[in-house]
py3Dmol code that shows the C-alpha trace and the ligand (Angstrom):
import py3Dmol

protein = """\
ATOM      1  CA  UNK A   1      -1.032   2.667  21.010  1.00  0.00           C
ATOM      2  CA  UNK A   2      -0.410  -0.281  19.182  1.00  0.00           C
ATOM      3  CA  UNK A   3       1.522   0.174  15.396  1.00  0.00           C
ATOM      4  CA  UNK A   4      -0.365  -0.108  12.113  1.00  0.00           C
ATOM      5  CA  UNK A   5       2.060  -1.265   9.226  1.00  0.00           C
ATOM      6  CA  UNK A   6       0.067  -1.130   5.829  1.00  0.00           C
ATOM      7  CA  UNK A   7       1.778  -2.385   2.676  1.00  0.00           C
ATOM      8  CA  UNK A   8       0.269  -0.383  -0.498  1.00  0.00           C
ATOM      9  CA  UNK A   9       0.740  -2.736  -3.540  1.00  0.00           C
ATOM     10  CA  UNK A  10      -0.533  -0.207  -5.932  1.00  0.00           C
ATOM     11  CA  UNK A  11      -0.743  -1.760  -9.553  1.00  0.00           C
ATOM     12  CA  UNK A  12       1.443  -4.693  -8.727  1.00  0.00           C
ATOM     13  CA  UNK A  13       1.253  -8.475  -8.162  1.00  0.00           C
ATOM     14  CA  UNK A  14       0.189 -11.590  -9.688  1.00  0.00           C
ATOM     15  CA  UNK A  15      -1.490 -14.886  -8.554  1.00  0.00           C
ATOM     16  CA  UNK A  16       2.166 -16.332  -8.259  1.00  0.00           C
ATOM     17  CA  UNK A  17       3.919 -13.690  -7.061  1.00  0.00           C
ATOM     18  CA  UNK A  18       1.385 -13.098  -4.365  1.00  0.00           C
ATOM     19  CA  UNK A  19       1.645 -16.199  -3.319  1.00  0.00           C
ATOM     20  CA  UNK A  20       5.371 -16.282  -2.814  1.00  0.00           C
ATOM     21  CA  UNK A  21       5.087 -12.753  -1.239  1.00  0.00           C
ATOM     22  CA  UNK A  22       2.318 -13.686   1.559  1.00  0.00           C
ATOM     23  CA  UNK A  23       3.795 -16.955   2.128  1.00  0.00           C
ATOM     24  CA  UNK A  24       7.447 -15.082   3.190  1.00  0.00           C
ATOM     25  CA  UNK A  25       4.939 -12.633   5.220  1.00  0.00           C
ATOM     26  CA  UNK A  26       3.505 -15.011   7.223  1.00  0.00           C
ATOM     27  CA  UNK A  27       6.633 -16.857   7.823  1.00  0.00           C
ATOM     28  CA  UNK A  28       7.231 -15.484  11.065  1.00  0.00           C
ATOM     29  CA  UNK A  29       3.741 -13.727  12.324  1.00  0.00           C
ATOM     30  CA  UNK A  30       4.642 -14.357  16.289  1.00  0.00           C
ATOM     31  CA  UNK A  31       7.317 -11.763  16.487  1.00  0.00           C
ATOM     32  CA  UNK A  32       4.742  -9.212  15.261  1.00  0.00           C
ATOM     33  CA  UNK A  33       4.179  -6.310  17.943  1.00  0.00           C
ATOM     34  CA  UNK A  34       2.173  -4.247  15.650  1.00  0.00           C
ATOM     35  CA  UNK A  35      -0.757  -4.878  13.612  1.00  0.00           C
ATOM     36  CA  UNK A  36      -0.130  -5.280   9.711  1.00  0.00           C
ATOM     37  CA  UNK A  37      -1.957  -5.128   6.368  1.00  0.00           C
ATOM     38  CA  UNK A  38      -1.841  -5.560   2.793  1.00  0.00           C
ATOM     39  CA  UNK A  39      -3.740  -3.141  -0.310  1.00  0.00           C
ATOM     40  CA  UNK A  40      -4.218  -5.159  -3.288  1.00  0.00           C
ATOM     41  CA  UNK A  41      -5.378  -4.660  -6.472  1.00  0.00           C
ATOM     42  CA  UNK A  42      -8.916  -5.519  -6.386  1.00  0.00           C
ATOM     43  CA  UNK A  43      -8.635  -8.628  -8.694  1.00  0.00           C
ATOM     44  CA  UNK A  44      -6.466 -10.165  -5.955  1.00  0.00           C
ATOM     45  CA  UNK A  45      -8.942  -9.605  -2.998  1.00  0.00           C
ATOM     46  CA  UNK A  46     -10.623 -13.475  -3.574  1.00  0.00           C
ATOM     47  CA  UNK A  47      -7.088 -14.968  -3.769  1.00  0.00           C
ATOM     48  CA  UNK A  48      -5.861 -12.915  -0.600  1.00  0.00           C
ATOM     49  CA  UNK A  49      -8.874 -13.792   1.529  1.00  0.00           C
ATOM     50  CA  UNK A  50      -8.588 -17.199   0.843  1.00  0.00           C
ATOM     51  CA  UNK A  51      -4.768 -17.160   1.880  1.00  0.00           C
ATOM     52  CA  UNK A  52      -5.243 -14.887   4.731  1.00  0.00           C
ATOM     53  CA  UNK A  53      -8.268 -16.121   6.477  1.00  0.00           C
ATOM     54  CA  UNK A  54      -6.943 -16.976  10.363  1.00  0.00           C
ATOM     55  CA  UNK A  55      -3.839 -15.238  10.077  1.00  0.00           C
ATOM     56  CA  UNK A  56      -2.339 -12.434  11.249  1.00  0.00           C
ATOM     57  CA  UNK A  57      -1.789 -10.413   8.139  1.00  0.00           C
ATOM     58  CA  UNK A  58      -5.070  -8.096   7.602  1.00  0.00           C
ATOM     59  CA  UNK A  59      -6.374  -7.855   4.089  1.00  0.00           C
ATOM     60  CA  UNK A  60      -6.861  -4.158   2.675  1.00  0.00           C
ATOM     61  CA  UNK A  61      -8.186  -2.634  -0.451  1.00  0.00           C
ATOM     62  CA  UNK A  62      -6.887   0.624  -2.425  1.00  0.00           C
ATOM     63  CA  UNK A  63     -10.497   1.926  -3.111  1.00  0.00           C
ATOM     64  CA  UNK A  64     -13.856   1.692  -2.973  1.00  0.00           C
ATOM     65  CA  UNK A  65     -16.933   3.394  -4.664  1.00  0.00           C
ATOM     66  CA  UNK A  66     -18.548   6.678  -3.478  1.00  0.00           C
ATOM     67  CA  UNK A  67     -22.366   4.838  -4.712  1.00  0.00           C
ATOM     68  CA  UNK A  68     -23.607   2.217  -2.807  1.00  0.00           C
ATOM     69  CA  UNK A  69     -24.542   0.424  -5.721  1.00  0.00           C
ATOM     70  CA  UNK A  70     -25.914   0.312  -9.425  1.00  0.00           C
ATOM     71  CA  UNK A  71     -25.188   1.676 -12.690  1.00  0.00           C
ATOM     72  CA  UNK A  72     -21.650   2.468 -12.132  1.00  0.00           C
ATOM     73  CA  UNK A  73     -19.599   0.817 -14.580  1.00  0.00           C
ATOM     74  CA  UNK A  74     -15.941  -0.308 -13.424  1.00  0.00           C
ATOM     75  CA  UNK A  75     -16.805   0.282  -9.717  1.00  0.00           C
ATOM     76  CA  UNK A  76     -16.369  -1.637  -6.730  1.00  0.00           C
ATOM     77  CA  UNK A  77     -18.638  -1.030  -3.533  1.00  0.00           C
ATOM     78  CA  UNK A  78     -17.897  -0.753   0.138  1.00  0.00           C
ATOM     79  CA  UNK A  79     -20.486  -4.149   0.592  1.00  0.00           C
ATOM     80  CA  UNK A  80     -18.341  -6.173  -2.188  1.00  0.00           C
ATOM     81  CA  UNK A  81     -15.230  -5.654  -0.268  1.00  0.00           C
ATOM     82  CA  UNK A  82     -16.778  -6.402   3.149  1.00  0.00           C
ATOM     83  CA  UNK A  83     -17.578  -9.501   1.856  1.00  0.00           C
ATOM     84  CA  UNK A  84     -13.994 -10.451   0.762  1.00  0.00           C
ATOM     85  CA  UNK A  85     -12.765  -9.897   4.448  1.00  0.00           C
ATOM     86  CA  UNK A  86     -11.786  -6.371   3.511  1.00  0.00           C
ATOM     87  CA  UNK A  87     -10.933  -4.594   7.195  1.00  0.00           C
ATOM     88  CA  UNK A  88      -9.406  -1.434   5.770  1.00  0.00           C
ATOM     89  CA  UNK A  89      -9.340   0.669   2.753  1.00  0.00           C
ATOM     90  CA  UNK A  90      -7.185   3.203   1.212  1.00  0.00           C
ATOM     91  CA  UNK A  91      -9.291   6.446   0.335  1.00  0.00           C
ATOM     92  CA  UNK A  92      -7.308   9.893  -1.253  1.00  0.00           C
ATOM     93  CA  UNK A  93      -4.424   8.403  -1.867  1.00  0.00           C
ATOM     94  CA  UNK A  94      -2.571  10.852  -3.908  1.00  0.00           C
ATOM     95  CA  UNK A  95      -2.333   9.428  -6.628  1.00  0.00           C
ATOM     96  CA  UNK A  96      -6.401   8.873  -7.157  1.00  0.00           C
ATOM     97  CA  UNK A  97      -6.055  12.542  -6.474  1.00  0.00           C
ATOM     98  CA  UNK A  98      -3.656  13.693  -9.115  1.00  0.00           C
ATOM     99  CA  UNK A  99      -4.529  11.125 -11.622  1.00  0.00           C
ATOM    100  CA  UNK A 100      -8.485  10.408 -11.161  1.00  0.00           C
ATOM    101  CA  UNK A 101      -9.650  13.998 -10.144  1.00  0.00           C
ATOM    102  CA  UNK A 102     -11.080  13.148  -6.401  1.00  0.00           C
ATOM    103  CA  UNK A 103     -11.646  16.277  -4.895  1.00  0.00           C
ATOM    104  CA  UNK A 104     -11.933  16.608  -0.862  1.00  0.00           C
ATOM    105  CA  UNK A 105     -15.493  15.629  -0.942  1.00  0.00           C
ATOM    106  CA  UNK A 106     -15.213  12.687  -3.030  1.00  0.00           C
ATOM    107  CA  UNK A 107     -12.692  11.131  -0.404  1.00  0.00           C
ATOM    108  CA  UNK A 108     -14.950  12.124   2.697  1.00  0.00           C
ATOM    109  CA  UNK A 109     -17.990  10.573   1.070  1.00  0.00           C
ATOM    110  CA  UNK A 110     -15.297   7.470   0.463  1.00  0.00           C
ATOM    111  CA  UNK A 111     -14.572   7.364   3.908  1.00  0.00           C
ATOM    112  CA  UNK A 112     -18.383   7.502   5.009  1.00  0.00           C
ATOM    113  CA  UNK A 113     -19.440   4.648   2.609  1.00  0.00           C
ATOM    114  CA  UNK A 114     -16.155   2.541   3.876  1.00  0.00           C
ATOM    115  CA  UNK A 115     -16.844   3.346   8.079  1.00  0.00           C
ATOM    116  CA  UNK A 116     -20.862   2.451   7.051  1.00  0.00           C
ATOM    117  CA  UNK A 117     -19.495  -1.256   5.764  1.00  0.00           C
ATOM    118  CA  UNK A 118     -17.171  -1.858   8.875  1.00  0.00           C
ATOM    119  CA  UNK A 119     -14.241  -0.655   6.677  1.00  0.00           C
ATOM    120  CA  UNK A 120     -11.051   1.058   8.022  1.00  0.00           C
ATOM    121  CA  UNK A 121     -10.697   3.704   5.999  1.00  0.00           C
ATOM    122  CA  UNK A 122      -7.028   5.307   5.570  1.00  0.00           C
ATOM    123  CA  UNK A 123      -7.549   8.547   4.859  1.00  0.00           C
ATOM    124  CA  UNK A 124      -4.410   9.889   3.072  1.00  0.00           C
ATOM    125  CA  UNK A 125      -3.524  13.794   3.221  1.00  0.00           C
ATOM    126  CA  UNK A 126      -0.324  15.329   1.812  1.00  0.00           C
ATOM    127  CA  UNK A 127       1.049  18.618   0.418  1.00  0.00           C
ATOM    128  CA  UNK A 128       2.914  18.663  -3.084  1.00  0.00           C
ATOM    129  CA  UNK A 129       6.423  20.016  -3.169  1.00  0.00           C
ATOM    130  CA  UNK A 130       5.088  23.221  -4.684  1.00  0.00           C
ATOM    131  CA  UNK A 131       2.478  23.600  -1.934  1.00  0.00           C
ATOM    132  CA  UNK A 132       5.553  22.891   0.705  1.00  0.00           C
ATOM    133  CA  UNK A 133       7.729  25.157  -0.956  1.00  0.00           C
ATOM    134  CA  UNK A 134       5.484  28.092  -1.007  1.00  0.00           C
ATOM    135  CA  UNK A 135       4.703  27.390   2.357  1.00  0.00           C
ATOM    136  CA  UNK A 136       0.874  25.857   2.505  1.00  0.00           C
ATOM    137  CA  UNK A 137       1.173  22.060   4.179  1.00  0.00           C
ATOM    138  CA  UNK A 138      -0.362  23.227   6.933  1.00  0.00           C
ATOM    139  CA  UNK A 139      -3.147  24.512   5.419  1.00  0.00           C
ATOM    140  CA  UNK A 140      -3.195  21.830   2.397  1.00  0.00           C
ATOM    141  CA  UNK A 141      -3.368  18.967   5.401  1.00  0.00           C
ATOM    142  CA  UNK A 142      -5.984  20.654   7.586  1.00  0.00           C
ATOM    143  CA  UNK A 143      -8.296  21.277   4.557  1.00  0.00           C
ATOM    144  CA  UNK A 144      -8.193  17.859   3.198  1.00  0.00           C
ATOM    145  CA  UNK A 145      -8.617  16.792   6.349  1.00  0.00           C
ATOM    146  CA  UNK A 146     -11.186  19.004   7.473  1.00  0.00           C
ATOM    147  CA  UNK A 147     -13.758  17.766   4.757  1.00  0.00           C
ATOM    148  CA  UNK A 148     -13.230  14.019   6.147  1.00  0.00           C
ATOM    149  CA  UNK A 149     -14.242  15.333   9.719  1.00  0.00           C
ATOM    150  CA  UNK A 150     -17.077  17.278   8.496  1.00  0.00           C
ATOM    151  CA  UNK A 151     -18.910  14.777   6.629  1.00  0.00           C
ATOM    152  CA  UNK A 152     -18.125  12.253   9.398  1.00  0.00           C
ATOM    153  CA  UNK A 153     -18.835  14.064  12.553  1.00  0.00           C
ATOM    154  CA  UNK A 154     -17.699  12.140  16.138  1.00  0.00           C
ATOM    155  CA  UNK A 155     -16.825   8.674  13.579  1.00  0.00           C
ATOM    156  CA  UNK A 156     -13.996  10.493  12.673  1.00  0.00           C
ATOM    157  CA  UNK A 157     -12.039   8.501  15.843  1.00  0.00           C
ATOM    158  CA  UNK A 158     -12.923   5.105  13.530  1.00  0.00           C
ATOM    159  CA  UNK A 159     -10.458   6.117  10.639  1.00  0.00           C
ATOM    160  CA  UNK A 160      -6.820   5.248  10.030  1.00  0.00           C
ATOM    161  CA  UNK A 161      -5.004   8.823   9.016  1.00  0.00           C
ATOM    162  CA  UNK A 162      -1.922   8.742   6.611  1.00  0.00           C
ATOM    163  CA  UNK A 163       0.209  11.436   5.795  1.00  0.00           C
ATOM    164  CA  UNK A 164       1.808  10.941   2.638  1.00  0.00           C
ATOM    165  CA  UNK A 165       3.792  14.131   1.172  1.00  0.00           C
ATOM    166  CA  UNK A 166       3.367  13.681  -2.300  1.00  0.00           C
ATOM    167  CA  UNK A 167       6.879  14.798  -2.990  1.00  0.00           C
ATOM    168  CA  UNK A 168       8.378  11.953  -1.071  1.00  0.00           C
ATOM    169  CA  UNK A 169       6.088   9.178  -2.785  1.00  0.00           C
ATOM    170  CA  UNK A 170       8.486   6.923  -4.807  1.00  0.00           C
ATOM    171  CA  UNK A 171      11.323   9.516  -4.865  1.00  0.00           C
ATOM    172  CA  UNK A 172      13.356   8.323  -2.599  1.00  0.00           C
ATOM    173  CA  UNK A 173      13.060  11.626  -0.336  1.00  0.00           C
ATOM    174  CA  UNK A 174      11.284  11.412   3.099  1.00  0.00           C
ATOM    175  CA  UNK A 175      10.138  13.911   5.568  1.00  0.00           C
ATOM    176  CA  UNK A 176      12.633  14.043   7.896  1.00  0.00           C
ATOM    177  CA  UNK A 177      11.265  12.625  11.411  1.00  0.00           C
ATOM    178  CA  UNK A 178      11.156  16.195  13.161  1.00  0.00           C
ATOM    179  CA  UNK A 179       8.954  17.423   9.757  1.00  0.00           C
ATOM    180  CA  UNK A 180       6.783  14.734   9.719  1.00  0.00           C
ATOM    181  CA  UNK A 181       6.450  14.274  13.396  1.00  0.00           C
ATOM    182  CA  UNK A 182       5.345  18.664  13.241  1.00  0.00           C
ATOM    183  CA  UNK A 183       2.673  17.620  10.617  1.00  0.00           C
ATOM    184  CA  UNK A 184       1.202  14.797  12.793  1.00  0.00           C
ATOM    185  CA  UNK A 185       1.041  17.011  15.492  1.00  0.00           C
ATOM    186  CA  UNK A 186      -1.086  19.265  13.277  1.00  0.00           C
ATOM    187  CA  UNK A 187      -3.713  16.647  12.540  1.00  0.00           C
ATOM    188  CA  UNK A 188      -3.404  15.116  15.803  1.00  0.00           C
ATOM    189  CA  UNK A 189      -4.577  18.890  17.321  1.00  0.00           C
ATOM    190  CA  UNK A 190      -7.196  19.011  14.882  1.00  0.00           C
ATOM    191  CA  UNK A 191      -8.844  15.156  15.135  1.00  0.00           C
ATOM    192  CA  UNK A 192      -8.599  16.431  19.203  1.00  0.00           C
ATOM    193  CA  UNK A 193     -10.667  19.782  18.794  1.00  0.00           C
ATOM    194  CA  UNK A 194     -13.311  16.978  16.309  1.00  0.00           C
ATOM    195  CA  UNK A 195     -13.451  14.360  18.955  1.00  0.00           C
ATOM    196  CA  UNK A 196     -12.835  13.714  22.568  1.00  0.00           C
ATOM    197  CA  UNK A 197     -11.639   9.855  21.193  1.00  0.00           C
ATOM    198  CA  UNK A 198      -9.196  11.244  18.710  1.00  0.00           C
ATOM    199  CA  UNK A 199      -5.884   9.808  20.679  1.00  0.00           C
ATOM    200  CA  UNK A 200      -6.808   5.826  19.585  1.00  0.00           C
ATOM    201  CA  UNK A 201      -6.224   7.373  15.910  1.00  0.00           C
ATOM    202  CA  UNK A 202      -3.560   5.828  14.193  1.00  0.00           C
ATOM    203  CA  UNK A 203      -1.760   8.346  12.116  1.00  0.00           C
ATOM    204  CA  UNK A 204       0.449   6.648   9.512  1.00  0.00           C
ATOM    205  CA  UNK A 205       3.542   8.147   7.646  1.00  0.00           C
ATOM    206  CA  UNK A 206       3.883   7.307   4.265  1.00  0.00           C
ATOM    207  CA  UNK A 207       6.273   8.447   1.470  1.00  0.00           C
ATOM    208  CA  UNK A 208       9.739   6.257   1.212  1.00  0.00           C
ATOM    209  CA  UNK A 209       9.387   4.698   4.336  1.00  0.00           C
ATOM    210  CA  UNK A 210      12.241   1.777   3.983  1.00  0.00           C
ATOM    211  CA  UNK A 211      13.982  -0.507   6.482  1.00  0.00           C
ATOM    212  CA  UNK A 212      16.542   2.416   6.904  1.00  0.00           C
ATOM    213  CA  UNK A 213      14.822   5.048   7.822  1.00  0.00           C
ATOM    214  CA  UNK A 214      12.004   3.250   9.280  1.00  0.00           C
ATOM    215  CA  UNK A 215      13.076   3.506  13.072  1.00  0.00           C
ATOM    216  CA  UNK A 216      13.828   7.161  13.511  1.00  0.00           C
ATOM    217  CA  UNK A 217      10.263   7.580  11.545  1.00  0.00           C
ATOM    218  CA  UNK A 218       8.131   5.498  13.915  1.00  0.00           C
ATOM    219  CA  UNK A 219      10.117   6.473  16.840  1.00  0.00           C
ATOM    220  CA  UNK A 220       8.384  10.295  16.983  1.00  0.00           C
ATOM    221  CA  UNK A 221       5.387  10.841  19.114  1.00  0.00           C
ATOM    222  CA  UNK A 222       2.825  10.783  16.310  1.00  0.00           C
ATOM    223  CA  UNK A 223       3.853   9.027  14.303  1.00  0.00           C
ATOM    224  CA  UNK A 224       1.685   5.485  14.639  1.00  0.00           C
ATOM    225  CA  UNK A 225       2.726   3.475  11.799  1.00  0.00           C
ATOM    226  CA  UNK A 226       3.573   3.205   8.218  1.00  0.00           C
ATOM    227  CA  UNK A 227       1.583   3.178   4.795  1.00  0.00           C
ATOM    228  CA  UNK A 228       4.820   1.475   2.579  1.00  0.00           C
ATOM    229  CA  UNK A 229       4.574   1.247  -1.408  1.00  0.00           C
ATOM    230  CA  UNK A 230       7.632   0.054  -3.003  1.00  0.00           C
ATOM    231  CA  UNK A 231       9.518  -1.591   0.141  1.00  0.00           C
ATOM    232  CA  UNK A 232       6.049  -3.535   0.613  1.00  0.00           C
ATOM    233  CA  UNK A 233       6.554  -5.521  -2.878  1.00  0.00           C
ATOM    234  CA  UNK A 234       9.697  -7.568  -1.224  1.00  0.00           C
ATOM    235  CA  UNK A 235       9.103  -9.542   1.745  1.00  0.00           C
ATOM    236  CA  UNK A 236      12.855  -8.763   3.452  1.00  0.00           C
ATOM    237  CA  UNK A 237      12.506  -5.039   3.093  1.00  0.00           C
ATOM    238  CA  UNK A 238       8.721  -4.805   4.482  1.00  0.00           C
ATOM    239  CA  UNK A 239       8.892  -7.403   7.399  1.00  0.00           C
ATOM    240  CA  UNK A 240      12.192  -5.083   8.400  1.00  0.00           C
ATOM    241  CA  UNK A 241       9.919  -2.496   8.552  1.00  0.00           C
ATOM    242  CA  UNK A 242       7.226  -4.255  10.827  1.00  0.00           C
ATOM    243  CA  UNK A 243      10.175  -5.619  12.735  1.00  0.00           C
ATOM    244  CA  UNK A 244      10.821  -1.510  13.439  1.00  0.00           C
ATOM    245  CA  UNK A 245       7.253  -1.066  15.176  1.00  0.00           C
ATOM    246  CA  UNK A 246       6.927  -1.684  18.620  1.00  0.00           C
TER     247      UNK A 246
END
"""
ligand_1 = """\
10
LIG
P 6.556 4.646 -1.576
O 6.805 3.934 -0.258
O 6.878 3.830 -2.768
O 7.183 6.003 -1.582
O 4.973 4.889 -1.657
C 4.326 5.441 -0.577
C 2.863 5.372 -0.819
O 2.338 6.049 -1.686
C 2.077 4.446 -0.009
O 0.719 4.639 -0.178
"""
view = py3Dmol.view(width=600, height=400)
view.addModel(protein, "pdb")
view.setStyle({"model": 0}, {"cartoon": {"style": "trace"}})
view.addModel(ligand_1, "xyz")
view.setStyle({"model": 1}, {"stick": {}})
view.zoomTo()
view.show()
């Protein structure tokens, strides 16, 4: 299966320094063996269509509206992104969890509206280090999960999966290949027993993915990719990282 290498910009960028950073992206596209993409801040979705159109970089958002449209001040739907040449979307990430209160639900009925648009959506899952520590990513991963499945029945072989352990999001600290590789197995068992297409799933790691560590990461069975935050802001560090997935 071919790699997926997403860059999540969270609440960074400019005009100018997007420009600098896509134009170092694109500098050497041809050696690319995987597929790659970009999540910007909303604002930035005009200025990043415009600059990506034709190219090999994909253009990704962070997240989209559960409504379809109407009185829902400050949000942005699935059909607005579409039309900025938005091909995938983060939904769950952890930190809309912790910080914005989306429950399970909330994220499948993300993905739904996303997969309705012709959206990607990455679907993020991960345990906290309390949950690990008392023994639950297992069950935290198959729950969150199981609610994207449900309320997405046999186009749950459409999505992008990403397991991000909260505890290794910006920390510095990654799963070690064998523990991440044993939670992708876990999802990977349960996307089978959901749909007979659930091998052309990309599942992602995420969670201090760097150019070091990179390799050894992507090199595991089930492991398909990378969703990268803070290596994804500097052109050398990311395109290392893409360089990595083969
Ligand atoms: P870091 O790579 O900065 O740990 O962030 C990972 C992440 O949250 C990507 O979505």
């Amino acid at each position: 299966m071919k790699k997926l290498i997403v860059g999540n910009w969270k609440m960074n960028g400019s005009l100018d320094a997007n420009t600098a950073l896509v134009a170092a992206l694109l500098q050497d596209t041809q050696a690319w063996a995987c597929d790659v993409a970009v999540c910007a801040p909303a604002p930035y979705l005009a200025q990043l269509h415009t600059s990506l159109t034709g190219s090999r970089l994909d253009l990704g958002a962070q997240d989209l509206s559960v409504h379809e449209s109407g009185a829902y001040t400050g949000e942005v739907s699935a059909a607005m992104l579409k039309e900025f040449g938005v091909r995938y979307c983060i939904v769950g990430h952890s930190e809309r969890r912790q910080y914005h209160q989306e429950s399970d639900t909330t994220v499948a009925l993300k993905a739904q509206r996303a997969l309705a648009a012709g959206i990607t959506p990455i679907v993020c899952v991960g345990e906290t280090l309390a949950q690990r520590e008392a023994g639950q990513t297992e069950e935290v991963v198959k729950r969150q999960l199981a609610a994207v499945v449900h309320a997405n029945g046999h186009c749950i072989s459409e999505i992008v999966l990403a397991y991000e352990p909260v505890w290794a999001i910006g920390t510095g600290k990654t799963a070690s290949p064998e523990e991440a590789q044993h939670v992708h197995h876990v999802l990977r068992a349960q996307l089978q027993a959901a749909s007979q297409h659930a091998d052309r799933v990309r599942i992602l790691y995420g969670g201090s993915m760097n150019a070091g560590n990179a390799q050894a990461l992507l090199a595991q069975a089930d492991i398909d990719g990378g969703l990268i935050g803070g290596a994804a802001l500097q052109a050398a560090a990311f395109l290392s990282i893409v360089a990595a997935a083969h």
